[in-house]
Every structure is written in C-alpha cells, then in structure tokens.
C-alpha positions in Angstrom: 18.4 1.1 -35.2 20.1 1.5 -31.9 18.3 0.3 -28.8 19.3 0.7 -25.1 18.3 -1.6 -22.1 15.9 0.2 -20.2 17.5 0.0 -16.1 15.9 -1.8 -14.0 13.1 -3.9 -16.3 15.0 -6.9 -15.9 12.5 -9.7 -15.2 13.2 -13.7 -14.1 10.6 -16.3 -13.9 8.2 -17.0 -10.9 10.0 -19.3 -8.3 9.5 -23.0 -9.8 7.3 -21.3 -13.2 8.2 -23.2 -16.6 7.8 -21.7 -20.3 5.1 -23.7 -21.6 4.8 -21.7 -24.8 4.7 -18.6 -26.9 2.2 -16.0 -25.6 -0.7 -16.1 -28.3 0.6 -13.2 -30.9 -2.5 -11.7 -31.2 -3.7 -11.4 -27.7 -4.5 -7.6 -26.8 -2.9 -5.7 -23.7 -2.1 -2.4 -22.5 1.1 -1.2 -21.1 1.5 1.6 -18.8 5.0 3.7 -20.1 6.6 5.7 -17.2 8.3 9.0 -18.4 10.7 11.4 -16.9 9.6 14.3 -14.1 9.6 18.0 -15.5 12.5 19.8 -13.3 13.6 16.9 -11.3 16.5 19.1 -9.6 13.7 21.2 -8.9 11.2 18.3 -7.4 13.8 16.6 -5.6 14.6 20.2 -3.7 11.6 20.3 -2.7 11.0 16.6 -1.2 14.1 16.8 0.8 12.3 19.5 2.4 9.1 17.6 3.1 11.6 14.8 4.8 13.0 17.5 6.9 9.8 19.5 7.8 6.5 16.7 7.0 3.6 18.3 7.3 5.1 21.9 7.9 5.8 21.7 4.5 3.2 23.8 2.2 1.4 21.3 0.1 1.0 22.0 -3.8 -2.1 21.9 -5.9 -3.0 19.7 -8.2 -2.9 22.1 -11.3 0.6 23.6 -10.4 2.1 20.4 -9.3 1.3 18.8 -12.9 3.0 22.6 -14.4 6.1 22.2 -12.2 6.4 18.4 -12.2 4.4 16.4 -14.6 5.8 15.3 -17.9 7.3 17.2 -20.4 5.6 17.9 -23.3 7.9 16.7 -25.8 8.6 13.6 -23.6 4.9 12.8 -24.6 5.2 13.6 -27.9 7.9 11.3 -28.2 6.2 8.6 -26.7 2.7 9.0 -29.2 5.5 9.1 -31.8 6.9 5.8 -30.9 3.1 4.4 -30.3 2.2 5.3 -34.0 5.6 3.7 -35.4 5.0 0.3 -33.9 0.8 0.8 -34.6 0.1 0.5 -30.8 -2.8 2.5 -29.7 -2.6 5.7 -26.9 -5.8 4.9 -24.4 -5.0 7.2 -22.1 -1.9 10.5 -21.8 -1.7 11.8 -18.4 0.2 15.2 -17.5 0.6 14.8 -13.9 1.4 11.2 -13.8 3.2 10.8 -16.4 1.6 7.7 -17.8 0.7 6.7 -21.3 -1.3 3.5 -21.7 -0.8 2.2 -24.9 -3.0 -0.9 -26.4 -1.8 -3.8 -28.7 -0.8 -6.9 -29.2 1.6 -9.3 -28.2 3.4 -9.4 -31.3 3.6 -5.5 -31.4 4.6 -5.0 -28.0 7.8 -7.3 -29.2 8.4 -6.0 -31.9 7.7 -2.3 -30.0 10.6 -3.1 -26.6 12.6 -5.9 -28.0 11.4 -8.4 -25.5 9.8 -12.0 -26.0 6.5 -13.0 -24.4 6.1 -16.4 -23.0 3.2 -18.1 -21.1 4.3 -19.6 -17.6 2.9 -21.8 -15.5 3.5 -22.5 -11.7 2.2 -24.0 -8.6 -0.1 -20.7 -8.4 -1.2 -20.6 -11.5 -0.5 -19.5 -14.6 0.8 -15.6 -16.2 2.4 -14.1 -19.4 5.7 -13.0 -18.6 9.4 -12.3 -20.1 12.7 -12.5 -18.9 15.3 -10.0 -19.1 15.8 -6.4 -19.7 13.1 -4.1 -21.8 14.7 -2.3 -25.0 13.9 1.2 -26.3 15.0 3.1 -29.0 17.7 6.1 -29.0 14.7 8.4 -29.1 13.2 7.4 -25.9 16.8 6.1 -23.9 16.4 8.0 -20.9 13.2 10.0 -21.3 11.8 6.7 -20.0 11.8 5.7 -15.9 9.6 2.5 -16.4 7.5 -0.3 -18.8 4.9 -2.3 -16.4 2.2 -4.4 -18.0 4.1 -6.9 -20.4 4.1 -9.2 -17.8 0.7 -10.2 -16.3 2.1 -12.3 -12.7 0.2 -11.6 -9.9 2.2 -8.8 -8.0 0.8 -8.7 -4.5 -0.9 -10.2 -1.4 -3.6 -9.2 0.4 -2.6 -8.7 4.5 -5.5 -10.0 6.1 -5.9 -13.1 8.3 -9.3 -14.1 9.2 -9.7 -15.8 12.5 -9.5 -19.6 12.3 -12.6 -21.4 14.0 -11.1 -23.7 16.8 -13.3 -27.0 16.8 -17.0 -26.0 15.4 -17.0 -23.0 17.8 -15.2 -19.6 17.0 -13.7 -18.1 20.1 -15.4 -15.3 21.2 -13.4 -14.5 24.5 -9.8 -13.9 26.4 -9.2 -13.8 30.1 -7.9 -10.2 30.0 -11.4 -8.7 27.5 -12.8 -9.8 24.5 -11.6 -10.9 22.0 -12.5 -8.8 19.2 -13.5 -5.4 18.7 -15.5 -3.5 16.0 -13.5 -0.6 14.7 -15.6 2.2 16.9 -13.8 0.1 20.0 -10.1 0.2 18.6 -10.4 3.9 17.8 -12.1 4.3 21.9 -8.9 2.4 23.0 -6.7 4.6 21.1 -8.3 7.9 22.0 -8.6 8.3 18.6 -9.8 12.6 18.5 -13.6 13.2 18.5 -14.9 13.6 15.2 -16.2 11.7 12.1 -13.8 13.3 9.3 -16.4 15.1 7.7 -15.3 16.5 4.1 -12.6 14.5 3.3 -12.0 11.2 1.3 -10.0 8.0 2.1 -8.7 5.8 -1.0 -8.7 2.2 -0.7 -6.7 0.4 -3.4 -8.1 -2.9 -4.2 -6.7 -5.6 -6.5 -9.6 -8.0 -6.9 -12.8 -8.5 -5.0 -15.7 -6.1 -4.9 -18.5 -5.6 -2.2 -22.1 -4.9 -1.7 -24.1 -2.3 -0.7 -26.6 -4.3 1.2 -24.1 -5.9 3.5 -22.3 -2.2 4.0 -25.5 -0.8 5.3 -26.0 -3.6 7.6 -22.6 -3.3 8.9 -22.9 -0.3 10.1 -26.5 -0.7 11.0 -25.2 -2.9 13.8 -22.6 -0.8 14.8 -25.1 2.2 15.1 -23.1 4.3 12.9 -23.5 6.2 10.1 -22.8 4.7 6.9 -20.2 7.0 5.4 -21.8 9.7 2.3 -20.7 7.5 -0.3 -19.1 4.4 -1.1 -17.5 4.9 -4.9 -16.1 2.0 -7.2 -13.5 3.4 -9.5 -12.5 1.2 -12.3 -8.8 1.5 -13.2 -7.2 -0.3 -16.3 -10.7 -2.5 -16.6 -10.6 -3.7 -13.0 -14.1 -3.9 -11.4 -16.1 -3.8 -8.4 -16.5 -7.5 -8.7 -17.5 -9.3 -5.3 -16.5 -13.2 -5.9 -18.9 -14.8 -3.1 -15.6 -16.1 -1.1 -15.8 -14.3 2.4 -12.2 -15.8 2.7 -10.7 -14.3 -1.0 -10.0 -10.6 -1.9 -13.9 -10.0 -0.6 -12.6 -9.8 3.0 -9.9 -7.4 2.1 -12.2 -4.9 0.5 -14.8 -5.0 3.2 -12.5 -5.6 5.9 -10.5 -2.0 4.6 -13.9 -0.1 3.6 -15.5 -1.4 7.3 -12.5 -0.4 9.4 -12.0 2.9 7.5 -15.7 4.1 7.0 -16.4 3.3 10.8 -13.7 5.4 12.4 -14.5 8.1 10.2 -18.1 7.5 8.8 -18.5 11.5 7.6 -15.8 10.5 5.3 -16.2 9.6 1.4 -15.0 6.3 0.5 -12.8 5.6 -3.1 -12.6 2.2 -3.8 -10.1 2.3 -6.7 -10.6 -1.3 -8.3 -7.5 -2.6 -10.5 -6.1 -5.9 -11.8 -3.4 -7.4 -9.7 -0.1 -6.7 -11.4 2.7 -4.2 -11.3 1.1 -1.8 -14.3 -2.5 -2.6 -12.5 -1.3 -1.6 -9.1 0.8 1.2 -9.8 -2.0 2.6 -11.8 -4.5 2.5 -9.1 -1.8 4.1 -6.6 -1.4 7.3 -9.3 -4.9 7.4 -10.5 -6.2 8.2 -6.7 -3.0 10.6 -5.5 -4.2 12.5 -9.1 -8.1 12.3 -9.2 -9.3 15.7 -8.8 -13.0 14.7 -8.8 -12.9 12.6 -5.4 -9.8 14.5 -4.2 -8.5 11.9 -1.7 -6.6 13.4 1.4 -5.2 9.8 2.7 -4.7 6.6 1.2 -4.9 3.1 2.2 -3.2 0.3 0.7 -3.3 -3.4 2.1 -1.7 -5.0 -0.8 1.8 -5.8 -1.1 4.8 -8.5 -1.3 8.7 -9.0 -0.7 10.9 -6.2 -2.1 12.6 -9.4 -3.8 9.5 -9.8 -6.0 9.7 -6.5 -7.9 11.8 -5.2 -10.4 13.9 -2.2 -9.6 11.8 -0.1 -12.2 8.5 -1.0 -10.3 9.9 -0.1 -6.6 11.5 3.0 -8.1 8.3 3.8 -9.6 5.9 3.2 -7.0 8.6 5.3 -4.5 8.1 8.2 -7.4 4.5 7.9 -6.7 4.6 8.2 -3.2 6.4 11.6 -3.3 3.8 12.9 -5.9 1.7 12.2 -2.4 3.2 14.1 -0.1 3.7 16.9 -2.4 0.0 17.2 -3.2 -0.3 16.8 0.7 -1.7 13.4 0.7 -0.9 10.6 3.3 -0.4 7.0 2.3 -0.7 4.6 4.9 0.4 1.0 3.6 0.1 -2.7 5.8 4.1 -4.0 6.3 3.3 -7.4 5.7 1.3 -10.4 8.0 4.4 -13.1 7.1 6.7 -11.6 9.7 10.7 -11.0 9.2 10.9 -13.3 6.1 7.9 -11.6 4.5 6.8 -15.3 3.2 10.0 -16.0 1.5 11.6 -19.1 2.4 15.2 -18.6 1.5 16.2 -18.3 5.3 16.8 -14.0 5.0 14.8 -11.3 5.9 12.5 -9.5 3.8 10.7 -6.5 4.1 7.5 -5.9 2.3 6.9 -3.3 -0.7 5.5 -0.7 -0.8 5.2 -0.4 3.0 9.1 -0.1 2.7 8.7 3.0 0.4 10.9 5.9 2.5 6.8 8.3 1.6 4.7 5.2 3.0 3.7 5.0 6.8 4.4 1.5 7.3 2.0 -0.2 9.4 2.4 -3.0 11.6 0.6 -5.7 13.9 0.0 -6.2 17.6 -2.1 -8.1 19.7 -4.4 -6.0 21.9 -6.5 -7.7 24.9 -9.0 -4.8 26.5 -10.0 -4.1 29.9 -13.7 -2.7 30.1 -12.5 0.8 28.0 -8.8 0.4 28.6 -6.2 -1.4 26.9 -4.8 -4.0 29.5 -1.7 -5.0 27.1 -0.7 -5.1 24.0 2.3 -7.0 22.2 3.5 -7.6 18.7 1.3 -9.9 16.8 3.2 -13.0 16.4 1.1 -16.7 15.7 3.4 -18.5 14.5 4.3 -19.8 10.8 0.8 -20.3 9.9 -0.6 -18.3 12.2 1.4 -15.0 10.9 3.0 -12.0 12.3 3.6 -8.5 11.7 5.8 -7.9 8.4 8.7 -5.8 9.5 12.8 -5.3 9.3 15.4 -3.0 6.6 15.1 -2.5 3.3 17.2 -3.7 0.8 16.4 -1.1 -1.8 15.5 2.1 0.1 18.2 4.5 1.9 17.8 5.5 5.1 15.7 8.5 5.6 17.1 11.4 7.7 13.8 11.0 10.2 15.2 7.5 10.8 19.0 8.5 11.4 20.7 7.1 14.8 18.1 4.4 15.4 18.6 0.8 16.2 17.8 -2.5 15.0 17.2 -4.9 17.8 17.3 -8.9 17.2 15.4 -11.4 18.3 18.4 -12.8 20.5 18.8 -9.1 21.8 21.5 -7.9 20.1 21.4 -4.3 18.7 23.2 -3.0 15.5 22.5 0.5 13.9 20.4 0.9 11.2 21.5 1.8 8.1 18.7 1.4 5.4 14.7 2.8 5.3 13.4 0.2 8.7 9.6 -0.8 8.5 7.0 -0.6 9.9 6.8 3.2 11.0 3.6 2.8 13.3 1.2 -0.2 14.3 -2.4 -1.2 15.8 -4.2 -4.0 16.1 -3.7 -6.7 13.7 -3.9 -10.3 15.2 -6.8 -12.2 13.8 -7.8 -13.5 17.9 -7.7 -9.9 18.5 -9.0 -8.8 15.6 -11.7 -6.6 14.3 -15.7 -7.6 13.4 -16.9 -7.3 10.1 -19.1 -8.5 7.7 -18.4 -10.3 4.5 -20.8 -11.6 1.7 -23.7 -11.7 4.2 -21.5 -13.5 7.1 -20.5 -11.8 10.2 -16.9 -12.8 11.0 -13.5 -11.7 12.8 -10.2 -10.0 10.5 -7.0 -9.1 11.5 -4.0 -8.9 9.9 -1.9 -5.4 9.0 -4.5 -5.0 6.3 -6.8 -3.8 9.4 -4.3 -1.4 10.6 -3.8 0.7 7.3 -7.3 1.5 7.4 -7.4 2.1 10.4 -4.8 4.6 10.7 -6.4 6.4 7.9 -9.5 6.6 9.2 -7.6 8.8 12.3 -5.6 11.2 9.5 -9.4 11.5 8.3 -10.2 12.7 11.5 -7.2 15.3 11.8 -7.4 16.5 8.3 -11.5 16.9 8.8 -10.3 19.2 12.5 -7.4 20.9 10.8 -9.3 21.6 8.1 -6.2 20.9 5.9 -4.4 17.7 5.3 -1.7 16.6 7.7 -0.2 15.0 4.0 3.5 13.2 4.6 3.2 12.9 8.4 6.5 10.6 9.1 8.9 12.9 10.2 6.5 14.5 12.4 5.5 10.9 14.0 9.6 10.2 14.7 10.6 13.8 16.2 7.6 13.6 18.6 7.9 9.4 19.3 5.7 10.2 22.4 2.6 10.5 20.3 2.4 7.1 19.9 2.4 4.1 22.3 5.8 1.9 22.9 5.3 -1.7 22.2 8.4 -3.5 23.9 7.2 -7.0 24.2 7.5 -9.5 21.9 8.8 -10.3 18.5 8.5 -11.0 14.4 10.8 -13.8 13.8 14.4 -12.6 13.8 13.5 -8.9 15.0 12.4 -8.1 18.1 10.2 -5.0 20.2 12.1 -3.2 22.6 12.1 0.7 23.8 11.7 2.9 20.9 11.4 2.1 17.3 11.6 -1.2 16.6 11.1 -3.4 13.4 8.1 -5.3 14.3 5.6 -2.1 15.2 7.9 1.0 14.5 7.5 3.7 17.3 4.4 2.2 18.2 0.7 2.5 18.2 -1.6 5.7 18.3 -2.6 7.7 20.6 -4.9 9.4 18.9 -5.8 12.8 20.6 -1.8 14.0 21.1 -1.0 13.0 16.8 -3.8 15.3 16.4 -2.4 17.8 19.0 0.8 17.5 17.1 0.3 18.2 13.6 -2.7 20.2 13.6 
C-alpha cells in the first residue's frame, strides 16, 4: 500500500543526543493526530478579517465555531478507521479541535506511520524520539495537518529567572526605588484600570510543577488581597498538579504565573491546565483551554516556550492553527518572547526568536527593567543581564509572514542600523521582567523575588481580565488594535537584547512598549 510523507514531521536528533537503542516495543503512548479544518476558504476569510479589524471583529461561539470550522465528519471516520486497522485505541475524538488521541504501543505506532522509534540520550537527559518524515496511508494523505507525541523530547523552557542572592544577603534595594514589587505595585505603575476582572477566567498553561493551596492563601494574605474564586488543576494527557518541592524548578513558574495573574485580577477564576512537556502535551493543553466550555477562559497565558529552530514545521503550523481558533472564539493569548535574548539560547552565533510568542495570533511579551519612584515609574529599560544573567527574547521570525498590523516597521540593530522588516517581529508588548526588578512571590513555603518574561504574560492577562470583566465582552485578538493606536502603550527606547536594540516605536526587544493600562482599556472597550 501506498504511503505519503506527511509535510512537515520531519524530526533530527537533540543537539549532541546518541541512539542508544530500540524504544522498548511494548511500551504504551498516545499520539495526538491533527486533521484538516471544515471550510478552510471559509475560516481563513474570516481571520484575515480579525488581522484587519482585532477586536472589532464579532467573536463566534463555541458551538457554531466547531459547526463552521471543526473537523469533518468523515475526516474522523477516517482516522477511527485507520486506528482499528493498526489495533490502536481512540481515547479521546474532539469536534472543535480536531484532535484524536489514539493509545498503543511502540511497535504499533511503527507499524501504524512508518517511522522507527529509538531511545536517545543527551547531556539533558534522555527521550524516545525518531528521525525523519511521518508516513500515512492514501486514505489519510492530506486529511492530515499534524502527528505530535511519537517523540517524547522535552519541547519547552520555562521563562522565569529568579533573583540570584549576592553574597548571603538578597538585595532588597536600588537608588532610584525598590527593588521589587508585588504584582498590585506593577499594575499601580501601569495605571492598570480599576477593577478585579470579576466573571471571567485566565488559563495558565503549565508543563510540570504544581502548587499548593496553603501557600496561595498566604500569598495573597500578605498582599491583602483577595484570593481569586477558584484556583482549578486541569489534567491534560495525564499531566498533574504535581508540586516537586524545588522553589527553583517548574514550581516557580506555576506560582510565579498563578500569583502575578490572580493578584491583578483576584475576582478572576484561575485554569491551571497541567500537561507533560512535549509537542503533543503542549499543544494539547493550548486547544483543550481555547475549547473548554466548562471554565470558558477569555485570556490565556503561556510562559513556556523555545527557539522556532527546535520545532518541526507541523508543530509551529499547528500551534499557529490554534491560535486563530483563539481569536475567533474571542480569546486572547498572551505568550512570554523568550528570557535568552536575540539568540533565544541557541549558540550557533544567529538570531532566534522564540515559539510560540512568534505565532502572528500570540501577543508577544517582552522584558524590561523598571526602578520606581514612590508611585511613579522613574525609568524603565529593556531587561538585559548579560549571558547568564538573561534578557528579553525578541527579533523576526523565520517561519511566520509578516502580518499586515506589522507592515512599514523597522528593525533596528544593536550597532544602530535600521532595515525594514519583513517577517512576523516579536515581542508585540512588554513589562517588567528583570529578576533585580522583579516581582515577590511565594514558592513552596519560601518568599522570594521572579522575573523573567514569564512574569509579564501573566501579567498582561491579568489587565485583558480587567477589560473583558468592564466591557463585559472579551477584547479576544487585541494586536492590531495595540499597533494602530501605538500610544496606548509606553515607548521603551533605551537599551538592548543582544544584536537588536530599543529605539522610538516598535522595536524587537519590547515591541511598542509597555502598558498603560487605563487608555488599552479606553481603546478597545
């Protein structure tokens, strides 16, 4: 029988991973299988009109948006069809996300796609992974947009830097103001709209860590704020409210984003969407929140991510796909660009710009550093520590076209020279993200100081919160409101990423700037 290559699947090994064997055979997995859109022509139309209009746009309901532009019936038949044939198991058929999770083993998934599963190991660790392109048969050759799950690698990084102790005292001040803030300070600073976005939920997408209740209520205890309604794990492909104990692992990035978010808008549900951390694991998380009708999330945070360079084209094209799903259901998705500045971590001497911030339906957010006077901001500069200090994750795409919202800008060096941009740029806004700057929280019982961009996603989210919860609608896809009215926001022009540098306008180290909260709300409500 006939198979086809399935564009885009192609995998290579881990930088410096070795094949140290056959994957075990009999090992069990589930795959997540991507199918075609119902009236693409149709979908498409109608994104290019969000692009144009944002958040003039009418959003669509959940129930008609699965109708108009779920999968296809018989697409789904074809995939249960191909399940039975190769004995794998459907766990789970969605409409509107047009996802099937099927459940085998090794040996069936190879025999099922035509691909052979190896165990790797690397100076990280060790994952089951494949090289090369994923096969299907004639039946399913282009009813298919993407297979994630086969390979196991860990796909992201989480964007937060806590602040590093200097000698056996942790610095608690800065000539110009302190040096950190809780949350309640940043969103005073920002003139952030009054408000505690009452009635709506914020997603947090978490690949690993969990937190506790106890330290949550303390948190906000201290702050004197109300703890928001509800705090809600969601487990997503087996993945777990699981704290580890490690106030320095994946623990700080789930309280850091649940703190930051459920403090600038503490009448606002939280959905903690818990999944393992690979491409099929992420992904999943991502669609199961922009489709869960239960919690009904109006904004999304992510703080998770990695170099476009690390993904297959299937995954960024898939994850993109997602993102529009968003803003057609009216749902904003506010993603950290990065903490490793222009090279995004890579050390191959290019630039890199982190996925999915650089998703053209993300609002990319960077870094500064902020230093306070009393209850105003004194100054405010792109976050830039050094190599191991980090930086905000910013520059151009090298997979995503230029969206018309970003048409005519510039791309300024580091050296000062200026060049026209000519793929999606990142980050689109920015805040607060350097760790000496940073933002208190509370981790495994400790108290203890966060930046990174991981802070600012949350952040941000927490204000669309606060609009939605005013407008009494969601603001949803909210970038090309943000570049026609560039005055909303506040210009950073000092300082720098690496190779990119801040000047007036957009710029790829903090976009168009940082909020000023009261005149986004003005703007889009």
């Amino acid at each position: 029988m006939a198979t086809h290559p399935l564009n885009g699947s192609e995998r290579v090994p881990v930088q410096g991973a070795k094949a140290i064997g056959k994957a075990d055979p009999n090992e069990r997995l589930e795959v997540t299988m991507l199918v075609r859109r119902r009236s693409s022509d149709a979908f498409e139309k109608h994104i290019a009109g969000l692009a144009a209009q944002g958040a003039a746009t009418k959003h669509i309901g959940h129930d008609e948006f699965t109708k108009q532009f779920g999968a296809d019936a018989a697409d789904l038949t074809a995939i249960r069809s191909f399940a039975q044939k190769h004995d794998l198991a459907v766990v789970e058929c969605h409409e509107g996300r047009r996802a099937v999770v099927l459940s085998g083993s090794v040996a069936q998934f190879e025999a099922a796609f035509g691909v052979s599963l190896e165990q790797y190991e690397h100076a990280g660790g060790t994952y089951r992974g494949r090289v090369g392109a994923i096969h299907l048969p004639d039946e399913l050759n282009g009813v298919v947009d993407a297979v994630m799950g086969l390979d196991n690698r860990q796909q992201a990084r989480p964007n937060f830097r806590a602040r590093a102790p200097h000698g056996n005292v942790r610095w608690t001040a800065k000539a110009a103001g302190p040096a950190a803030f809780t949350p309640a300070q940043i969103a005073s600073l920002y003139d952030f709209p009054a408000g505690d976005g009452q009635g709506q939920c914020i997603a947090l997408i978490e690949l690993g860590g969990g937190f506790r209740p106890a330290d949550l209520q303390t948190y906000f205890a201290s702050l004197n704020v109300a703890a928001p309604p509800s705090v809600i794990a969601v487990s997503v492909d087996h993945g777990r409210n699981h704290p580890t104990g490690d106030p320095n692992g994946p623990d700080g990035e789930v309280m850091l984003d649940i703190e930051v978010a459920g403090a600038v808008a503490p009448g606002a549900t939280i959905a903690v969407y818990f999944a393992p951390n690979t491409d099929a694991g992420f992904l999943d998380a991502i669609s199961t929140a922009i489709h869960d009708t239960k919690n009904k999330p109006s904004v999304i945070s992510i703080s998770w991510g990695g170099p476009e360079s690390a993904w297959t084209q299937q995954a960024l094209n898939a994850f993109d796909q997602a993102f529009q799903s968003a803003a057609a259901l009216g749902i904003t998705v506010c993603v950290a660009s990065g903490d490793n500045g222009s090279g995004d971590g890579v050390n191959d001497g290019a630039d890199h710009a982190d996925f999915p911030a650089s998703s053209t339906y993300a609002l990319g957010c960077g870094g500064t550093s902020l230093l306070a006077n009393g209850s105003q901001a004194a100054s405010e500069t792109v976050w830039n520590n050094g190599a191991s200090g980090g930086a905000s994750g910013g520059g151009v795409s090298a997979n995503f076209a230029l969206p018309a919202w970003q048409e005519g800008l510039q791309v300024t060096r580091a050296g000062g020279q200026q060049s026209p941009l000519t793929k999606r740029g990142v980050p689109d806004v920015a805040g607060d993200a350097d760790p000496e700057t940073g933002y208190e929280v509370r981790v495994d019982g400790h108290n203890t100081v966060i930046g990174g961009t991981s802070a600012v996603a949350p952040l941000w989210a927490g204000l669309i919160a606060r609009i939605n919860a005013i407008k009494g609608a969601p603001v949803g896809y909210i970038n090309p409101q943000l570049y026609k009215n560039p005055s909303l926001l506040v210009d950073i022009t000092q300082g720098n990423n690496g190779d990119f540098a801040a000047s007036a306008g957009w710029d790829a180290c903090t976009g168009l700037g940082r909020p000023d909260g009261k005149k986004v709300q003005s703007a889009v409500s």
